[in-house]
N, C-alpha and C positions, 0 to 999 in steps of 0.2 A: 755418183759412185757406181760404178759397174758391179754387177754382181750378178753371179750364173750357180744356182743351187740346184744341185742331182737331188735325186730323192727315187725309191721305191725298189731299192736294191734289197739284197738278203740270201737267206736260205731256198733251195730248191733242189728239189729232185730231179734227176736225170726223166728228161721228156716233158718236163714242169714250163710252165710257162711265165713269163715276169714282163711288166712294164716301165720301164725308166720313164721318169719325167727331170724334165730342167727349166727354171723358174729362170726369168733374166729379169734385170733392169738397169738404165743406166747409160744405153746404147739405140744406138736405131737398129730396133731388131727388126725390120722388114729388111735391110740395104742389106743384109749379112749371111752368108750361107752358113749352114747350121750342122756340126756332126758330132758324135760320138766316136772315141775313140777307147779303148780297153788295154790297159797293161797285166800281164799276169806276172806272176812271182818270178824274178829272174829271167824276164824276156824284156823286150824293147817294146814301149808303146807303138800300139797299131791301129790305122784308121778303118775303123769298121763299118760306119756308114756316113753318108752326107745327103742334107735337102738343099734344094738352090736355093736361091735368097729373092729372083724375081720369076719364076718359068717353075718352083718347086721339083724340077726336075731330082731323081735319086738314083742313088749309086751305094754300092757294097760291096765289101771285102768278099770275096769265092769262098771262104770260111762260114759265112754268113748266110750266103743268096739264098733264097728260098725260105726261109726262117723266121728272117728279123724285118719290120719294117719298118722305118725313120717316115715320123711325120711333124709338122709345125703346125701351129695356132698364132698366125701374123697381130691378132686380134689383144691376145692373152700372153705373147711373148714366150710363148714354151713349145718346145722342141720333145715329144716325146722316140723312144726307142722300143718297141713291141717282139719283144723275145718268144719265141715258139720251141717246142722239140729242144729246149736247151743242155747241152753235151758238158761232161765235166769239163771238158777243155776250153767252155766259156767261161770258165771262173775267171775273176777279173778285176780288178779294179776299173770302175769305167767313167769316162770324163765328155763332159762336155765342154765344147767348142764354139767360139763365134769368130768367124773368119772373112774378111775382106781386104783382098791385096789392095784395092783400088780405093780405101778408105781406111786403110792402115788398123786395120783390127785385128786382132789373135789373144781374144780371151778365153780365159779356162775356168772351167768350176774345180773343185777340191775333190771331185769325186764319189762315188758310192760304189760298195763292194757287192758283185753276186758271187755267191759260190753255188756249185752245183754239183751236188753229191748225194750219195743214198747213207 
């Protein structure tokens, strides 16, 4: 059974900082590239960051760069997302991702909410 649980969202102050984690099982999570993706209220979900699946290579939304940085644990199957300087316009619901065209993967976790407000 696949399963991809967010965890360490919440409250936070503008310039606060917060760590996402996502717990998988279920999958080969070494074969799968790994991202976080964020919806806010009345907008379209967006991809906000990605680690590769064999080269850990990373990439980030321009909204993001400098900020945020997306790491995995091959070992422990979790994909963390390390929030810095967080802006009210990060509020979000944010989702984790396991993605492989070439192994037909595209799982999603349920999500955890930040807000980031004073």
């Amino acid at each position: 059974q696949v399963q991809l649980v967010e965890s360490g969202g919440g409250l936070v102050q503008p310039g606060g900082s917060l760590t996402l984690s996502c717990a998988t099982s279920g999958f080969t999570f070494s074969r799968t590239a790994m991202r976080w993706y964020r919806q806010a209220p009345g907008k379209e979900r967006e991809l906000v960051a990605t680690v590769g699946s064999i080269t850990g290579d990373t990439s980030y939304a321009d909204s993001v760069k400098g900020r945020f940085t997306i790491s995995r644990d091959n070992a422990k199957k979790t994909v963390n997302l390390q929030m810095t300087i967080l802006k009210p316009e990060d509020t979000a619901v944010y989702y984790c991702n396991a993605y492989s065209r070439y192994y037909s993967i595209n799982y999603w976790g349920k999500g955890t909410l930040v807000t980031v407000s004073s």
